[in-house]
C-alpha beads as a LAMMPS data file, in Angstrom:
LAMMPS data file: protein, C-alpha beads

84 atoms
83 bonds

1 atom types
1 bond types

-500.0 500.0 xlo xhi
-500.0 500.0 ylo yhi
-500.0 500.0 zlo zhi

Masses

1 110.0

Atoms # bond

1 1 1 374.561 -309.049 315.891
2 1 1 376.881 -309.751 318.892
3 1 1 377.154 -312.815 320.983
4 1 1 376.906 -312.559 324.679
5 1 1 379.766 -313.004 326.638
6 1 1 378.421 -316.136 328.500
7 1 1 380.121 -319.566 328.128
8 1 1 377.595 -322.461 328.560
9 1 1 378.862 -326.042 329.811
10 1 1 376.466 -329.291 330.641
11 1 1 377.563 -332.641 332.516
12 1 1 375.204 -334.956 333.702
13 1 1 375.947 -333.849 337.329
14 1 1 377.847 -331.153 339.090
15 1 1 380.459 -334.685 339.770
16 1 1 382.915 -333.809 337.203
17 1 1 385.343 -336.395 336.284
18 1 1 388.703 -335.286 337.649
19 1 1 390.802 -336.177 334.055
20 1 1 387.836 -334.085 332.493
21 1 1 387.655 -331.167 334.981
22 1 1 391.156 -329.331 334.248
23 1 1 389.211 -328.390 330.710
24 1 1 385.751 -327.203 332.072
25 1 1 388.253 -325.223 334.738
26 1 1 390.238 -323.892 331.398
27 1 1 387.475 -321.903 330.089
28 1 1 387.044 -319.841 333.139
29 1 1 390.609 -319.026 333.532
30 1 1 391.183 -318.158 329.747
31 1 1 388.196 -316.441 329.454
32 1 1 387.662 -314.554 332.346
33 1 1 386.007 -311.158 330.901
34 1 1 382.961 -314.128 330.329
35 1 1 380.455 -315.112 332.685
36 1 1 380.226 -318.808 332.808
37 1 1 377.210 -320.682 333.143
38 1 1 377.332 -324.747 334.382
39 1 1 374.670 -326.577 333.668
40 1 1 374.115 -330.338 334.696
41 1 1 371.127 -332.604 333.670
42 1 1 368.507 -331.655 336.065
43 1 1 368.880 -327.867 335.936
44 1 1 368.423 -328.358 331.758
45 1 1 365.380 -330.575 332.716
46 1 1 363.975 -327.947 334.973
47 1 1 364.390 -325.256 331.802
48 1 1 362.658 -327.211 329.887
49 1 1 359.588 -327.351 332.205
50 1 1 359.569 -323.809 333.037
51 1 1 360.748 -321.998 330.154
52 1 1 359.929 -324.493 326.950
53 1 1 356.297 -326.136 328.081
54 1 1 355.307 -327.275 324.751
55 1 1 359.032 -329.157 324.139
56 1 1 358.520 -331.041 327.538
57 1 1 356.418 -334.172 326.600
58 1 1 358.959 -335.070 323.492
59 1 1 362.404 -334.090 325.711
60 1 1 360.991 -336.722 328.688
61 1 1 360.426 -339.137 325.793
62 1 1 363.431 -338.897 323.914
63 1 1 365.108 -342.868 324.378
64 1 1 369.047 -341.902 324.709
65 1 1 369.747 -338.747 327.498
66 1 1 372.256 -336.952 324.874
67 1 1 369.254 -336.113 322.490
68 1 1 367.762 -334.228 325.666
69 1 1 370.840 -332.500 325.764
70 1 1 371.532 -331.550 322.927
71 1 1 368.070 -330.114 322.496
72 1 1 368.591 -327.901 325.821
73 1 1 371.335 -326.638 324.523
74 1 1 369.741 -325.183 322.093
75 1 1 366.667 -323.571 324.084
76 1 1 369.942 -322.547 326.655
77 1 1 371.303 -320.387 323.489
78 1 1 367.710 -319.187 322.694
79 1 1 366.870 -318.105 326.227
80 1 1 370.253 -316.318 327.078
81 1 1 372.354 -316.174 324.257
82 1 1 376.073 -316.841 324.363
83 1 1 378.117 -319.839 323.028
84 1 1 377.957 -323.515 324.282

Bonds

1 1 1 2
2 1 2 3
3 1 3 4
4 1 4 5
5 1 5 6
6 1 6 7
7 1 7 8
8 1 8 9
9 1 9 10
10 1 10 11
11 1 11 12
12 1 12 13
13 1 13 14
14 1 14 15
15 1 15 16
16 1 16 17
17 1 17 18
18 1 18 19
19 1 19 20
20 1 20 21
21 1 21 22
22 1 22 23
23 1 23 24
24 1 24 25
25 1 25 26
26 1 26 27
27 1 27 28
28 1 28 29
29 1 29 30
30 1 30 31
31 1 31 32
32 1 32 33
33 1 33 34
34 1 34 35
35 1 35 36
36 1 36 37
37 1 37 38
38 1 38 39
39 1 39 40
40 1 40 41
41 1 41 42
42 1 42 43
43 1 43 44
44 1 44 45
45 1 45 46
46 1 46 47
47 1 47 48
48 1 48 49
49 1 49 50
50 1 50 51
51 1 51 52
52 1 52 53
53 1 53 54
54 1 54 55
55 1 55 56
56 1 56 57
57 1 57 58
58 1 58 59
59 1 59 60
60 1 60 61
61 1 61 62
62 1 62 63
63 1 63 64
64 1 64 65
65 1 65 66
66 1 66 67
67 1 67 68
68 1 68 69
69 1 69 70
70 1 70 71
71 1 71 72
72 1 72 73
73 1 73 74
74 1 74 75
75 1 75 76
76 1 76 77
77 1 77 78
78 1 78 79
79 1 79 80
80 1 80 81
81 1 81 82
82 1 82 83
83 1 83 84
């Protein structure tokens, strides 16, 4: 099996901290035969409603943000493959 060449990155918004952005920009330039794919809260939220219907319900529910994360990242992987 091969992994996609696609690099997946979330933040909460497309606001990047600027002592955090020199590593989100680091990827791109040291990986630049990879497509890179930015996701920020919303855009997982919207993947969730139109691409995993029956995981919507519990990732709205969820009490702490991360766990909806970190559950997107996982449908991200399933849905286009790659590496987060």
């Amino acid at each position: 099996m091969t992994i996609k060449k696609i690099i997946h990155q979330t933040w909460k918004t497309e606001n990047i901290p600027l002592h955090l952005s020199k590593y989100v920009a680091s990827w791109v330039i040291n990986n630049s035969d990879w497509e890179y794919v930015f996701w920020t809260d919303e855009q997982l939220k919207n993947l969730i409603e139109t691409e995993y219907t029956s995981l919507l319900q519990n990732y709205l529910h969820f009490p702490k943000n991360i766990m909806r994360v970190d559950v997107a990242r996982y449908c991200i992987l399933g849905k286009y493959g790659g590496v987060y």
